[in-house]
Backbone atoms as SQL, in Angstrom:
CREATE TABLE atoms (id INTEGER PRIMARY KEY, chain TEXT, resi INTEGER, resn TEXT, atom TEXT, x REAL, y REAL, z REAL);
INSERT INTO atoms VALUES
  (1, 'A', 1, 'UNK', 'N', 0.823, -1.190, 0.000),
  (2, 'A', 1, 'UNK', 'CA', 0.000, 0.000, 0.000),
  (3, 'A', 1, 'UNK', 'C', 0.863, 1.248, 0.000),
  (4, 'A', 2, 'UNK', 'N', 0.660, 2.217, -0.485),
  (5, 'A', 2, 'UNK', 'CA', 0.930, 3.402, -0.482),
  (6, 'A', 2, 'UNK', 'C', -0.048, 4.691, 0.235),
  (7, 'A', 3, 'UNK', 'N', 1.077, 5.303, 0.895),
  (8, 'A', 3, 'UNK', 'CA', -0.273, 6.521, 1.327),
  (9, 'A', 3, 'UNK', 'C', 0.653, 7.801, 0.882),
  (10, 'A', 4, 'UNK', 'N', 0.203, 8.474, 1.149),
  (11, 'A', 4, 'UNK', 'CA', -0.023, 9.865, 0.209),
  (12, 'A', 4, 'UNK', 'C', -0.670, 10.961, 1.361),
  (13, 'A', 5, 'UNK', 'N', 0.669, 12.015, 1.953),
  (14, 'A', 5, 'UNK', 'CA', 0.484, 13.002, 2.483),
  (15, 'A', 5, 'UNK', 'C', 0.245, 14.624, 1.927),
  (16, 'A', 6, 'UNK', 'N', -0.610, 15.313, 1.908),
  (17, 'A', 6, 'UNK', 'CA', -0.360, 16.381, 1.068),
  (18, 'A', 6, 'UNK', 'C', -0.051, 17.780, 1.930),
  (19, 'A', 7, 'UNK', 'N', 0.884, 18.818, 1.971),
  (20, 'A', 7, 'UNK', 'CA', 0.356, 19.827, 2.651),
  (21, 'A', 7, 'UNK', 'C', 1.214, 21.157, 2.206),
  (22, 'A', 8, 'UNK', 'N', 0.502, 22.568, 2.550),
  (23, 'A', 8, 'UNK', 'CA', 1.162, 23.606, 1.859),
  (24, 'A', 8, 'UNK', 'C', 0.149, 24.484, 1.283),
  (25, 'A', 9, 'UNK', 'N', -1.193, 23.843, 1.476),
  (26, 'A', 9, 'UNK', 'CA', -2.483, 24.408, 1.236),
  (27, 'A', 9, 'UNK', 'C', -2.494, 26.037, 1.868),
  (28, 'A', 10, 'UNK', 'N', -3.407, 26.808, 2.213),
  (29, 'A', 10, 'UNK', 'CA', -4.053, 27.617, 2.837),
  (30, 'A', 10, 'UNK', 'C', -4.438, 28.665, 1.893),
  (31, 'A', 11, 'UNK', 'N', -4.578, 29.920, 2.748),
  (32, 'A', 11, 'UNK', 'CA', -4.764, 31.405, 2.109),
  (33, 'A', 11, 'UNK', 'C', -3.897, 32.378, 1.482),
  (34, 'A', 12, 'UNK', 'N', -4.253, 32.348, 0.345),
  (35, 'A', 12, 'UNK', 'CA', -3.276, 33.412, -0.542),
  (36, 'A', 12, 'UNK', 'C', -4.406, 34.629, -1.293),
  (37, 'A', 13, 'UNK', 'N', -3.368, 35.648, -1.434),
  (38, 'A', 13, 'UNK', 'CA', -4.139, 36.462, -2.421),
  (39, 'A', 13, 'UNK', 'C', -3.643, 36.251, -3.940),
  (40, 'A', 14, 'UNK', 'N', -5.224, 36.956, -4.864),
  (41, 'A', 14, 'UNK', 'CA', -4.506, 36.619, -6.371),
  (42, 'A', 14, 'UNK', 'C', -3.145, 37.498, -6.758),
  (43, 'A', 15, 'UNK', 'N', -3.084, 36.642, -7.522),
  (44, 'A', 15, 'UNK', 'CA', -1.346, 36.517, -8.407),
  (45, 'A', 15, 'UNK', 'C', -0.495, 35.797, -7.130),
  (46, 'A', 16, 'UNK', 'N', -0.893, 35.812, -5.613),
  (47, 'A', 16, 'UNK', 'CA', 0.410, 34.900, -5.514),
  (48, 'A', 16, 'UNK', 'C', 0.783, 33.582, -5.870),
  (49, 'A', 17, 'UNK', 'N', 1.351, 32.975, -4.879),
  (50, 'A', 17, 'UNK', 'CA', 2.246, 31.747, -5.152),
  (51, 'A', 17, 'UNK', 'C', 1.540, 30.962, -4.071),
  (52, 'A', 18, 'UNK', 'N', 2.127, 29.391, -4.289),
  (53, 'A', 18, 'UNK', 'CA', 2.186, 28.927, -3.194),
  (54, 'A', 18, 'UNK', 'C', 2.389, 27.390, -3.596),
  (55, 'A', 19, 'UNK', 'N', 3.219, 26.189, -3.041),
  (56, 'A', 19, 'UNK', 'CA', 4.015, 25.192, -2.744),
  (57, 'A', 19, 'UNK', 'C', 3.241, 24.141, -2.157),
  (58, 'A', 20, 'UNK', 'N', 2.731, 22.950, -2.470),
  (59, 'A', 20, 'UNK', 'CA', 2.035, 21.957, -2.476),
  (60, 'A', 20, 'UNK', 'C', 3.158, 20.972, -2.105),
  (61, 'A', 21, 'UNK', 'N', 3.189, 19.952, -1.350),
  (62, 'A', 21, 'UNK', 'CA', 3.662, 18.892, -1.222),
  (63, 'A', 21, 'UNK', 'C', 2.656, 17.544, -1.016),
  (64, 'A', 22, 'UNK', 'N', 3.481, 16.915, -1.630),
  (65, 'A', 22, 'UNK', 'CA', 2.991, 15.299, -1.510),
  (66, 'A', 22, 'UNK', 'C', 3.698, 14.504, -1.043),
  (67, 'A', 23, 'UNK', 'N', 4.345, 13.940, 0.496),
  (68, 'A', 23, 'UNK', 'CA', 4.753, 12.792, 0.778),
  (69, 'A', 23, 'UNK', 'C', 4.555, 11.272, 0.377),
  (70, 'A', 24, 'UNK', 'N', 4.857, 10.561, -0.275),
  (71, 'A', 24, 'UNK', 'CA', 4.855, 9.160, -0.476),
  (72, 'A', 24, 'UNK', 'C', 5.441, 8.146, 0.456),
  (73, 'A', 25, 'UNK', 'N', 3.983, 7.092, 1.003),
  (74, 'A', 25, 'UNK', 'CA', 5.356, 6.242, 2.184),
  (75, 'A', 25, 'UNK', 'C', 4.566, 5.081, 1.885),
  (76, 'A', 26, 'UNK', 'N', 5.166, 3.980, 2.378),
  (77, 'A', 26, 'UNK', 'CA', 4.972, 2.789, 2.238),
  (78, 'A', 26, 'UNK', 'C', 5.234, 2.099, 0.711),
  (79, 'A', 27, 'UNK', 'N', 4.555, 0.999, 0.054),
  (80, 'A', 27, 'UNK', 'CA', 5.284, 0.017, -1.051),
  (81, 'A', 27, 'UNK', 'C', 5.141, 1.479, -2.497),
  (82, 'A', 28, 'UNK', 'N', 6.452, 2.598, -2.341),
  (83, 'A', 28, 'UNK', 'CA', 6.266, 3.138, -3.143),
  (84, 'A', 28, 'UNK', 'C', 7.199, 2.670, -4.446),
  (85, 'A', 29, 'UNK', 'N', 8.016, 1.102, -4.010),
  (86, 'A', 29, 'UNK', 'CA', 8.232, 0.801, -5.279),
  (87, 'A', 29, 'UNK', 'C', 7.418, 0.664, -5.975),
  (88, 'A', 30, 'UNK', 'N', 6.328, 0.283, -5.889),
  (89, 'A', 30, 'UNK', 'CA', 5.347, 0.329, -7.033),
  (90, 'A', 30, 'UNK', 'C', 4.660, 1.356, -7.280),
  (91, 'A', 31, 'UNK', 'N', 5.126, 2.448, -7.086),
  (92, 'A', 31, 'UNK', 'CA', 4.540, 3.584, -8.021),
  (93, 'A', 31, 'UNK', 'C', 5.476, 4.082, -9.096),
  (94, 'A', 32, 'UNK', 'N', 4.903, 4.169, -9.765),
  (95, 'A', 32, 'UNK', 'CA', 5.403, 4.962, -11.291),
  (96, 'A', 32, 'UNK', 'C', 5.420, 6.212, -11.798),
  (97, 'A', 33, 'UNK', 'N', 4.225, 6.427, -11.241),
  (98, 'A', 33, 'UNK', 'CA', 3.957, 8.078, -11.238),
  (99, 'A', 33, 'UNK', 'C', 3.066, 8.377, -10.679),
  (100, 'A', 34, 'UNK', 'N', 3.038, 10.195, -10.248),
  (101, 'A', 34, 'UNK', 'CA', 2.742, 11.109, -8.841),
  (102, 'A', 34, 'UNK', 'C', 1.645, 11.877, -10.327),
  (103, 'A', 35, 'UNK', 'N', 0.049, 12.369, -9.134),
  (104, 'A', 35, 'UNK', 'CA', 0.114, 13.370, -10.351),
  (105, 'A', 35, 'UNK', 'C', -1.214, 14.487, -8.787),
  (106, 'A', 36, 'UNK', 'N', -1.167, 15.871, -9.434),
  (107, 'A', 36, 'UNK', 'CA', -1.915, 16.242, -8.423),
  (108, 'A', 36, 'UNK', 'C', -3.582, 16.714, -9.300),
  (109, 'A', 37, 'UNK', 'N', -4.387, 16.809, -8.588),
  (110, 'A', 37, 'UNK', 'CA', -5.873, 16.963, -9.032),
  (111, 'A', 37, 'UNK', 'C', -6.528, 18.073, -8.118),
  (112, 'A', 38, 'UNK', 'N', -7.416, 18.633, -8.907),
  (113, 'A', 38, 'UNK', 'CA', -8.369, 19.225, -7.809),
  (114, 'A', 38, 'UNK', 'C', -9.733, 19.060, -8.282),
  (115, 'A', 39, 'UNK', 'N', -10.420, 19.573, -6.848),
  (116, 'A', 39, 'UNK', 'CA', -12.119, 19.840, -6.845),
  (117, 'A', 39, 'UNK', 'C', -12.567, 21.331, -6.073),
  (118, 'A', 40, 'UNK', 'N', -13.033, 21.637, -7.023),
  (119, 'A', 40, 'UNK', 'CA', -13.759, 22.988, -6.409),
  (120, 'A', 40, 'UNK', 'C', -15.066, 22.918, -5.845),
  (121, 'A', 41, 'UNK', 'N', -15.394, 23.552, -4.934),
  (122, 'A', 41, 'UNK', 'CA', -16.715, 23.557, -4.790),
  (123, 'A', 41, 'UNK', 'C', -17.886, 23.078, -5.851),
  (124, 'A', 42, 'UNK', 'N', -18.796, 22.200, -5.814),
  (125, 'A', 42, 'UNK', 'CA', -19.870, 21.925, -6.719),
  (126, 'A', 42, 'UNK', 'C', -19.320, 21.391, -8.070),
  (127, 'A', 43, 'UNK', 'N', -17.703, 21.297, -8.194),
  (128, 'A', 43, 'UNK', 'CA', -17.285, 20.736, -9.662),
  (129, 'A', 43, 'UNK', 'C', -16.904, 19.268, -9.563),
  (130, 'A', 44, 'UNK', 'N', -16.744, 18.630, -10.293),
  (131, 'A', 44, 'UNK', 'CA', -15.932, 17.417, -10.455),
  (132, 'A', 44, 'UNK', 'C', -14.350, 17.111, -10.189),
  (133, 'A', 45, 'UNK', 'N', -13.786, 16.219, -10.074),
  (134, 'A', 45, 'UNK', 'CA', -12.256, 16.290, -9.997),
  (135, 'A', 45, 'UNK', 'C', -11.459, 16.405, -11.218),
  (136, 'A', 46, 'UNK', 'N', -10.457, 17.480, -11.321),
  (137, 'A', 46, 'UNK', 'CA', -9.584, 18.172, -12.269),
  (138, 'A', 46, 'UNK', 'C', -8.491, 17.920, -12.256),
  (139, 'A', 47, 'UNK', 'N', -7.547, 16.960, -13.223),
  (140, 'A', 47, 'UNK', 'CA', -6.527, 16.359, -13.493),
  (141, 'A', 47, 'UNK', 'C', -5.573, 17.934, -13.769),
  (142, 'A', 48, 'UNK', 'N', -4.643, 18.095, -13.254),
  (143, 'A', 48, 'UNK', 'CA', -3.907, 19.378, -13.168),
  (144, 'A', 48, 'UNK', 'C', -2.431, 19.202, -13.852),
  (145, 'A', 49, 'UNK', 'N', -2.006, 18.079, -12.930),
  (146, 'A', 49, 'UNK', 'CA', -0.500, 17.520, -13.845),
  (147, 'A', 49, 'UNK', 'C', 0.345, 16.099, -13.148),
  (148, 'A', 50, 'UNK', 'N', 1.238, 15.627, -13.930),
  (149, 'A', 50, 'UNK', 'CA', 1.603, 14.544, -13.618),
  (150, 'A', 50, 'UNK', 'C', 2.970, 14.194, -13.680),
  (151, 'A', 51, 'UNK', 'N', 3.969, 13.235, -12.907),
  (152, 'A', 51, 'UNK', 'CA', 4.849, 13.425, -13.384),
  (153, 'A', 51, 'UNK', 'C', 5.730, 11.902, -13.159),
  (154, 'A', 52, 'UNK', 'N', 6.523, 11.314, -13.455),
  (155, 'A', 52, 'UNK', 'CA', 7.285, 10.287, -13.441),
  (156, 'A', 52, 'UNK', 'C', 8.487, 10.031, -12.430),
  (157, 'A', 53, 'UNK', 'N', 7.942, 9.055, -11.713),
  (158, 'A', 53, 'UNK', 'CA', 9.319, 9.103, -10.468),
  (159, 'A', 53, 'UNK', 'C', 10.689, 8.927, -11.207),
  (160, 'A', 54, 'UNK', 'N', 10.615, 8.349, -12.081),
  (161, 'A', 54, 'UNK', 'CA', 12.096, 7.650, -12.434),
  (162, 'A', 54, 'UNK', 'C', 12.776, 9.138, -13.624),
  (163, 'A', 55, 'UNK', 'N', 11.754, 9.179, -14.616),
  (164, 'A', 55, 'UNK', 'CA', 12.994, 9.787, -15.709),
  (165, 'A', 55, 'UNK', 'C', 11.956, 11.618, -15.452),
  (166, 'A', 56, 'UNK', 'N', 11.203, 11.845, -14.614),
  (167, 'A', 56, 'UNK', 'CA', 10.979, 12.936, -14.258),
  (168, 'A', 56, 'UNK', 'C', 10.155, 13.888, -15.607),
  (169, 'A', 57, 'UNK', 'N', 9.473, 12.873, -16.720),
  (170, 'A', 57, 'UNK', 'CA', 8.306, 13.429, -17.469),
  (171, 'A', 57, 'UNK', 'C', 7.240, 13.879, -16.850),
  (172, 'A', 58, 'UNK', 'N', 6.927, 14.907, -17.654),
  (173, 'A', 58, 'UNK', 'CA', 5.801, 16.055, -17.327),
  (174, 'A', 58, 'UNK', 'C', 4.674, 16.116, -17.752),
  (175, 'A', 59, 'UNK', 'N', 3.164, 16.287, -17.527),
  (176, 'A', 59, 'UNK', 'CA', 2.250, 16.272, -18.362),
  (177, 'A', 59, 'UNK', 'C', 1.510, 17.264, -17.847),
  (178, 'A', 60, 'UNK', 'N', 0.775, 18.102, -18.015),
  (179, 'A', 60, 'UNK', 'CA', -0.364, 19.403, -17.838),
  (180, 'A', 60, 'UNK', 'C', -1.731, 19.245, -18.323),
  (181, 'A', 61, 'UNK', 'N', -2.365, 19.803, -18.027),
  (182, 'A', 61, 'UNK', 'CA', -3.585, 20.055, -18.339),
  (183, 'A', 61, 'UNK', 'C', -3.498, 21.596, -19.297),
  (184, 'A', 62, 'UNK', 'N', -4.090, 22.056, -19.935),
  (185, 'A', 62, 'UNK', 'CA', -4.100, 23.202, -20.468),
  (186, 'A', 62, 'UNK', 'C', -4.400, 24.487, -19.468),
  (187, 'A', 63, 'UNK', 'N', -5.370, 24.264, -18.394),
  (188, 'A', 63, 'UNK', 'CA', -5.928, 25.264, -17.400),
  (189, 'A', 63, 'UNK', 'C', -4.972, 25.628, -16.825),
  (190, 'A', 64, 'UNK', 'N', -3.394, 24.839, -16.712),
  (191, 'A', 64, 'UNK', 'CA', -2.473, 25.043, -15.846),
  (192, 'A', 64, 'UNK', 'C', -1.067, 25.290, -16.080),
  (193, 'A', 65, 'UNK', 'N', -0.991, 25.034, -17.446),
  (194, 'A', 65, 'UNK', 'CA', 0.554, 25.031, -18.520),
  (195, 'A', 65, 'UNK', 'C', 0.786, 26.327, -18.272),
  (196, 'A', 66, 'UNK', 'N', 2.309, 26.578, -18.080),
  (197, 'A', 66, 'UNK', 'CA', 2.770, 27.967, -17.934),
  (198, 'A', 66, 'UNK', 'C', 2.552, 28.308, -16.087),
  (199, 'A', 67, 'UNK', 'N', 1.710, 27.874, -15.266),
  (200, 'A', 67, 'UNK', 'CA', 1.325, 28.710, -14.528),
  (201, 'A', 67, 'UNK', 'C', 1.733, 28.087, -13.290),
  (202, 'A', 68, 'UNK', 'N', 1.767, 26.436, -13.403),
  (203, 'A', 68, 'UNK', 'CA', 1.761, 25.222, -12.344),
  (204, 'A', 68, 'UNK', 'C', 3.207, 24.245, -13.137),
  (205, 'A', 69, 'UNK', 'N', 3.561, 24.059, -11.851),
  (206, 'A', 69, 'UNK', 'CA', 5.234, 22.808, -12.054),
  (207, 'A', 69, 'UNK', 'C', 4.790, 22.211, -11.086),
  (208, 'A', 70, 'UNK', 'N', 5.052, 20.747, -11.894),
  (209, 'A', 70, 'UNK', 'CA', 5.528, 19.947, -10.888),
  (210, 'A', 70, 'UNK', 'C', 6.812, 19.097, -11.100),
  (211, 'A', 71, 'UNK', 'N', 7.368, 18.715, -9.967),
  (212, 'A', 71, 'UNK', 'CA', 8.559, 18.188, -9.706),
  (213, 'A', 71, 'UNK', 'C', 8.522, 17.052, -8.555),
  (214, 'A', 72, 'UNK', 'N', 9.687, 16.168, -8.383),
  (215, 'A', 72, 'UNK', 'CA', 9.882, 15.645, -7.610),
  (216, 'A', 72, 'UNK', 'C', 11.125, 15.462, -6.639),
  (217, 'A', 73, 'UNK', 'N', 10.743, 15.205, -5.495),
  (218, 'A', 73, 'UNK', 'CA', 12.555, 14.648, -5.150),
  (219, 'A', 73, 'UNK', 'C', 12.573, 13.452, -4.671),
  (220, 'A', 74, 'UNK', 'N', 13.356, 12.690, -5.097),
  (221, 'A', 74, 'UNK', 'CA', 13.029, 10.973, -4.929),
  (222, 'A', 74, 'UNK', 'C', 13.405, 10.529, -3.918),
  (223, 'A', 75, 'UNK', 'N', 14.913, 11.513, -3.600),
  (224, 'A', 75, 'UNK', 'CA', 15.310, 10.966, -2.073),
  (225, 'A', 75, 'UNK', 'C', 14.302, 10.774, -1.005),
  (226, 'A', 76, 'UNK', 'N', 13.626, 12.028, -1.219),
  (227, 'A', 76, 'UNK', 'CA', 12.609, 12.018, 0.077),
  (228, 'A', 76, 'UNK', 'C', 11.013, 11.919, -0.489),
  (229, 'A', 77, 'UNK', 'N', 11.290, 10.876, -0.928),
  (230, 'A', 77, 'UNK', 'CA', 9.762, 10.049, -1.642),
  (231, 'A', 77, 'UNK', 'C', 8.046, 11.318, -1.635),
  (232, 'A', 78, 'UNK', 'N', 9.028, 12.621, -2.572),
  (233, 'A', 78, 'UNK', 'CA', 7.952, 13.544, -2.062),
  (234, 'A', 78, 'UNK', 'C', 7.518, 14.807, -3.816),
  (235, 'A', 79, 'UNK', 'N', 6.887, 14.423, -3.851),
  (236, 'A', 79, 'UNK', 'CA', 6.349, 15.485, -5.020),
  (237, 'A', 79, 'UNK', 'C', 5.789, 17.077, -5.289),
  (238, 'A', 80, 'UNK', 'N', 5.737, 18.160, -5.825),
  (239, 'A', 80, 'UNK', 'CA', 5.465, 19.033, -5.250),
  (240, 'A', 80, 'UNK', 'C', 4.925, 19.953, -6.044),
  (241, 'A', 81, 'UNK', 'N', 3.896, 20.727, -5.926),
  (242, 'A', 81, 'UNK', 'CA', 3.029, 21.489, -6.823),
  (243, 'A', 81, 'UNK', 'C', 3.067, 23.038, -6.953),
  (244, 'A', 82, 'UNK', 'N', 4.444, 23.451, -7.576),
  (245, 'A', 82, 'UNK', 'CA', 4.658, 24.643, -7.507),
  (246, 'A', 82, 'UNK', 'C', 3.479, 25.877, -8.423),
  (247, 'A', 83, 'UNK', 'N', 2.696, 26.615, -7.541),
  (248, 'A', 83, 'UNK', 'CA', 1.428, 27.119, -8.449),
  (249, 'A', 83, 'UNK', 'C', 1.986, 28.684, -8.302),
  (250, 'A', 84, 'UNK', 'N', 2.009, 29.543, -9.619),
  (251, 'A', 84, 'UNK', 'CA', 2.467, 30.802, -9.311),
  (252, 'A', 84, 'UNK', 'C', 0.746, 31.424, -10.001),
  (253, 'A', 85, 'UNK', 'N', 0.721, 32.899, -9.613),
  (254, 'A', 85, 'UNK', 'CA', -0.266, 33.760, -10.201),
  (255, 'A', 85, 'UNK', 'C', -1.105, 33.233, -10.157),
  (256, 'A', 86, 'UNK', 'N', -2.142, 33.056, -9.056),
  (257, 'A', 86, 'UNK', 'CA', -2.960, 32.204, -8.635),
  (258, 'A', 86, 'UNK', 'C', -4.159, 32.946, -8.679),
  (259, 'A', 87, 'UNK', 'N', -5.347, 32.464, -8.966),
  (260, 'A', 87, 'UNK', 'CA', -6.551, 33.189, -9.420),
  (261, 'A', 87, 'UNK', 'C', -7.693, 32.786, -8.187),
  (262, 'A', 88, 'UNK', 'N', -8.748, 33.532, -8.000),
  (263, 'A', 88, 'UNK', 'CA', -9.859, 33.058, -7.187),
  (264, 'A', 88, 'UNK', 'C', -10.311, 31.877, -7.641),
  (265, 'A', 89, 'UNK', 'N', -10.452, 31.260, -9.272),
  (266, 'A', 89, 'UNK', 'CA', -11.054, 30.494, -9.599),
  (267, 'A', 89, 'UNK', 'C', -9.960, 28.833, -9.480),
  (268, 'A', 90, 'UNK', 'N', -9.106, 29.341, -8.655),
  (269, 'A', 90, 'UNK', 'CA', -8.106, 27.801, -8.200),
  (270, 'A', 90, 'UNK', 'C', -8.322, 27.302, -7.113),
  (271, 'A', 91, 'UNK', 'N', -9.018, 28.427, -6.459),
  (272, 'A', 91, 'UNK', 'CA', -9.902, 27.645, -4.760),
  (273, 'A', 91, 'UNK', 'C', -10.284, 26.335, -5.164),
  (274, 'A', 92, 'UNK', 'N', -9.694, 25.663, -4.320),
  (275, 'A', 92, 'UNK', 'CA', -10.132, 24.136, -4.455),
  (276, 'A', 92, 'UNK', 'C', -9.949, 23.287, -3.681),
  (277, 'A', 93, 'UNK', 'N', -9.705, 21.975, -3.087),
  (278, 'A', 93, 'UNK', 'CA', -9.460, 21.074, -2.449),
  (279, 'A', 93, 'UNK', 'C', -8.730, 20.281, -3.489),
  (280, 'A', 94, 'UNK', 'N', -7.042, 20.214, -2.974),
  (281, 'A', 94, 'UNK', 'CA', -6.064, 20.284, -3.964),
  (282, 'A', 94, 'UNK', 'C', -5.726, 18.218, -3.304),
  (283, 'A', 95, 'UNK', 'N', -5.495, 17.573, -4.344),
  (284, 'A', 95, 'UNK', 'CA', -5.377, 16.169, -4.167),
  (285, 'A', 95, 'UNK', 'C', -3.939, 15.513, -4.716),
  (286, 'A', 96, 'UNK', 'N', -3.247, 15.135, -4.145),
  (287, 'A', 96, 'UNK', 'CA', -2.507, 14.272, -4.787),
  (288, 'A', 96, 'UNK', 'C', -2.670, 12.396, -5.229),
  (289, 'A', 97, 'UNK', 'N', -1.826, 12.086, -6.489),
  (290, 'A', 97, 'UNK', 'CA', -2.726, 10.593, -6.599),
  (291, 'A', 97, 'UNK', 'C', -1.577, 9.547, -7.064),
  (292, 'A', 98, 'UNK', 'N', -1.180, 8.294, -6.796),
  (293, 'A', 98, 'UNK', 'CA', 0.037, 7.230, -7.239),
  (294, 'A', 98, 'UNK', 'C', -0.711, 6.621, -8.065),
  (295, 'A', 99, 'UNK', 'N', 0.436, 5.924, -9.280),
  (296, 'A', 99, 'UNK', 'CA', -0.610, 5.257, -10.333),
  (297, 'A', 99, 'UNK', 'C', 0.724, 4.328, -10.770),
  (298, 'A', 100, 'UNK', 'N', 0.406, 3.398, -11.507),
  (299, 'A', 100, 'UNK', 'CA', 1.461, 2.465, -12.324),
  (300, 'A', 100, 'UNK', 'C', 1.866, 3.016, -13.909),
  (301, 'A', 101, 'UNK', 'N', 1.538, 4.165, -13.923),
  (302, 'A', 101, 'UNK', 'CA', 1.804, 4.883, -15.349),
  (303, 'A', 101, 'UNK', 'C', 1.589, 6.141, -15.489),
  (304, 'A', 102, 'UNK', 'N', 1.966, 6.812, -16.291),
  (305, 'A', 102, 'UNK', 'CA', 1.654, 8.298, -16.725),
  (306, 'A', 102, 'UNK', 'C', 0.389, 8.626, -16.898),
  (307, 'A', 103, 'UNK', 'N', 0.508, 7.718, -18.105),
  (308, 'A', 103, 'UNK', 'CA', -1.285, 7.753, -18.577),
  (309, 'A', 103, 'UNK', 'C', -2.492, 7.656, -17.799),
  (310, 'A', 104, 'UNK', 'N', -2.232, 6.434, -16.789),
  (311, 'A', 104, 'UNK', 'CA', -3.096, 6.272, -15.862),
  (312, 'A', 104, 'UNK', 'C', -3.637, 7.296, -15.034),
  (313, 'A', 105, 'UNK', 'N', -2.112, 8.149, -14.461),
  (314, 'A', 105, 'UNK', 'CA', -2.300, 9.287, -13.997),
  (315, 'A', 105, 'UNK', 'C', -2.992, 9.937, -14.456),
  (316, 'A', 106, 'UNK', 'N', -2.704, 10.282, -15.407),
  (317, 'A', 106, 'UNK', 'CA', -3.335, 11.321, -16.498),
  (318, 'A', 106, 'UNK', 'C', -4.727, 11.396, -16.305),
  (319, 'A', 107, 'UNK', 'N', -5.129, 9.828, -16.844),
  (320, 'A', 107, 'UNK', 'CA', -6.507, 9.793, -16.560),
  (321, 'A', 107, 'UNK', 'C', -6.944, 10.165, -15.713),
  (322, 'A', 108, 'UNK', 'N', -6.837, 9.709, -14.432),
  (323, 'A', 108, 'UNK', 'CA', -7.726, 10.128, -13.182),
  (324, 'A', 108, 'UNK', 'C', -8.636, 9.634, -12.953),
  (325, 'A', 109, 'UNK', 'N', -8.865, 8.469, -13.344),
  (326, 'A', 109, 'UNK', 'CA', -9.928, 7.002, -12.785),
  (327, 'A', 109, 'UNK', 'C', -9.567, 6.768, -11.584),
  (328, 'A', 110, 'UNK', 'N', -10.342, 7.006, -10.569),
  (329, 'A', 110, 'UNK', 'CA', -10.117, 6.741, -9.719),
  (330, 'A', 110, 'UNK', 'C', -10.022, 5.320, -8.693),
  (331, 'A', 111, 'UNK', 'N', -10.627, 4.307, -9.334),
  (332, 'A', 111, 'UNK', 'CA', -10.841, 2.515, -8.979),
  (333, 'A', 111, 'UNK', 'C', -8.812, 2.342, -9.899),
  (334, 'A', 112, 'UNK', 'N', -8.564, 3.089, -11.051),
  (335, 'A', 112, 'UNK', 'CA', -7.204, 2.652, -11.624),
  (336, 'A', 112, 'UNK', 'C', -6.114, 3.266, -10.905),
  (337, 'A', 113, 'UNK', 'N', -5.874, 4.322, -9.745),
  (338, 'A', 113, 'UNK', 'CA', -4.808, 4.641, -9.055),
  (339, 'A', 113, 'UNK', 'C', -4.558, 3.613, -8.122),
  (340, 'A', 114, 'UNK', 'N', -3.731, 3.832, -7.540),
  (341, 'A', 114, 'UNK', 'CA', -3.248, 2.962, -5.924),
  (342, 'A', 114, 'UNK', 'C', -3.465, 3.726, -5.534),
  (343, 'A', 115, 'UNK', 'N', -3.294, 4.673, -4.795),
  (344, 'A', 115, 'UNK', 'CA', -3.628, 6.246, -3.677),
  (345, 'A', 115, 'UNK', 'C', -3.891, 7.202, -4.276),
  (346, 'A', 116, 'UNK', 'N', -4.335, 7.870, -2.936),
  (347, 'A', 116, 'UNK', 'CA', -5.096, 9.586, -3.175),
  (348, 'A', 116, 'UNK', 'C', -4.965, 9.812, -1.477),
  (349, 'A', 117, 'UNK', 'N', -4.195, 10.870, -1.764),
  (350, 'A', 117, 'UNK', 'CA', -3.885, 11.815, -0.241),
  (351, 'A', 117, 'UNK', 'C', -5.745, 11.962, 0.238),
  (352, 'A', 118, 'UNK', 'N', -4.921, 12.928, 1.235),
  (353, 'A', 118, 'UNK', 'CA', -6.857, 13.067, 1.877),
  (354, 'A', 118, 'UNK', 'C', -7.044, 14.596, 1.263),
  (355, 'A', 119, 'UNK', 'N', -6.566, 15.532, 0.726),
  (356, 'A', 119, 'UNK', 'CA', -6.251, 16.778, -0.054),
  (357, 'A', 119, 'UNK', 'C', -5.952, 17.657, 1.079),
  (358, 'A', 120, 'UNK', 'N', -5.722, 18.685, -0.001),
  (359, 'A', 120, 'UNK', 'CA', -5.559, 20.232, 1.089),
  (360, 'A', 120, 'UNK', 'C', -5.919, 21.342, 0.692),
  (361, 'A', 121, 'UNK', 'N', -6.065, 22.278, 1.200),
  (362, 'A', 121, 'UNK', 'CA', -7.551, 23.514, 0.485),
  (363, 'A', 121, 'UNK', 'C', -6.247, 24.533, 0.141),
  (364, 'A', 122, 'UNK', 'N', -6.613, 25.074, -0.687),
  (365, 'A', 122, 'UNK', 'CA', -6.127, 26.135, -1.497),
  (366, 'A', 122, 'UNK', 'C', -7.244, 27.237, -1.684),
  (367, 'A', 123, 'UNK', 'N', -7.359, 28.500, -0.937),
  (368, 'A', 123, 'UNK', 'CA', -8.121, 29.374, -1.331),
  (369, 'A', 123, 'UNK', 'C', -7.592, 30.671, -1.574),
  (370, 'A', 124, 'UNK', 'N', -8.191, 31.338, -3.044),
  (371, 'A', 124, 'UNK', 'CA', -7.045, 32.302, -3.720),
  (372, 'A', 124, 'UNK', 'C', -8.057, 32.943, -3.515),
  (373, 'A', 125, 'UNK', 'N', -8.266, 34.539, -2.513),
  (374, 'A', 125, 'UNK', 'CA', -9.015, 35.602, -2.698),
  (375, 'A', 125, 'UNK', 'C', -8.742, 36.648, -3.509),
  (376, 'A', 126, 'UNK', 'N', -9.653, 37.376, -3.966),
  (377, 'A', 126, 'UNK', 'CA', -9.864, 38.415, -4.965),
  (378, 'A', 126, 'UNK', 'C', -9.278, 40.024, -4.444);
């Protein structure tokens, strides 16, 4: 099993910044790839970006290219969601998720991951 810590959430104003982490512990040899998601109030869950433990490939969503990085550091089995110029409309309950592939990630089926943190709120005021 794998679990999945997330934190770095809270209150920002728009255009700032702010630093997401994802801890990974337990059988994280079998993960392949990290990816983070959100849900906003009353919306569905939003595949944001993804990335590869081993050779450190990248994937985005369009809502977020340019604006959101992610990265990893392997030593310390931990992933991280660098978000700059941050808008009211990114308030969300921010998720991280382990998967056996990119793609998988990508997707965001949720019965096809191994984990999903418990999230952490991100609220960008106006």
């Amino acid at each position: 099993q794998v679990q999945l810590v997330e934190s770095g959430g809270g209150l920002v104003q728009a255009g700032g910044s702010l630093r997401l982490s994802c801890a990974a512990s337990g059988r994280t040899f079998s993960t392949y790839a990290m990816g983070w998601f959100r849900q906003a109030p009353g919306k569905g869950r939003e595949f944001l970006a993804a990335i590869r433990w081993s050779a450190g490939n990248t994937y985005y969503a369009d809502s977020v290219k340019g604006r959101f990085t992610i990265s990893r550091d392997n030593a310390k089995n931990t992933v991280y969601l660098q978000m700059n110029s941050l808008k009211p409309e990114d308030t969300a309950v921010y998720y991280c998720a382990a998967g056996r592939s990119l793609s998988t990630v990508v997707a965001g089926s949720p019965n096809a991951l191994d984990a999903w943190g418990q999230g952490t709120l991100v609220t960008v005021s106006s």
